[in-house]
N, C-alpha and C positions, 0 to 999 in steps of 0.2 A: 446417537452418540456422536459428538463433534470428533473430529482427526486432531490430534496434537502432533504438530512439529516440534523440534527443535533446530536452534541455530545452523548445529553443524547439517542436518537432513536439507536445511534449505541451500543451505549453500555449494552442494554436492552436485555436479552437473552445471552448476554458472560457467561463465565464458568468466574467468581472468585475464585484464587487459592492462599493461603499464606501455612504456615506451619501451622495454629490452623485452617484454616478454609478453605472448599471449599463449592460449591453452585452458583446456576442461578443468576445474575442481574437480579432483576423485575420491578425496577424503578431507576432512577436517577435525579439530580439535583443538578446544580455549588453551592457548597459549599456556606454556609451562612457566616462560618468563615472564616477573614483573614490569610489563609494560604497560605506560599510560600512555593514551593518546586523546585524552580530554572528560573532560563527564558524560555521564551516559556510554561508555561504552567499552567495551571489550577486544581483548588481541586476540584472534583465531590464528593457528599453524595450520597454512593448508599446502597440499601436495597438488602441483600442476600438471596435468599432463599436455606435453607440446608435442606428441607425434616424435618427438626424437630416440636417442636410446635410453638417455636418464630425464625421471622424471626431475620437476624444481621444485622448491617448496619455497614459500613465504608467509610474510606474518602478516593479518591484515587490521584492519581496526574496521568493529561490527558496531553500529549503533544500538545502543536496545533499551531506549526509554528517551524523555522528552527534558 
């Protein structure tokens, strides 16, 4: 029997990286809000953890198709 992922399973434990912020993905979830960010793809709300007291959350855009 193959493993089925999903988006949010893959992206739990990535390294998120911008210019103000780096830190683990500890959770994720497709975005509540109507956000595009081009064809093919999806918004994820994900929570970051930086090792400080609170964690951050941001929204990302997931590709998932051609």
């Amino acid at each position: 029997m193959a493993n089925l992922y999903t988006i949010e399973n893959l992206l739990i434990g990535k390294t998120y990286k911008s210019t103000s912020l780096r830190g683990e993905i500890i959770s994720a979830e497709k975005s509540p809000h109507p956000i595009w960010y081009g064809d093919n793809t999806e918004a994820y709300l994900v929570e970051i953890y930086t090792g400080t007291f609170r964690n951050k959350f941001r929204t990302i855009a997931v590709k998932v198709g051609e």
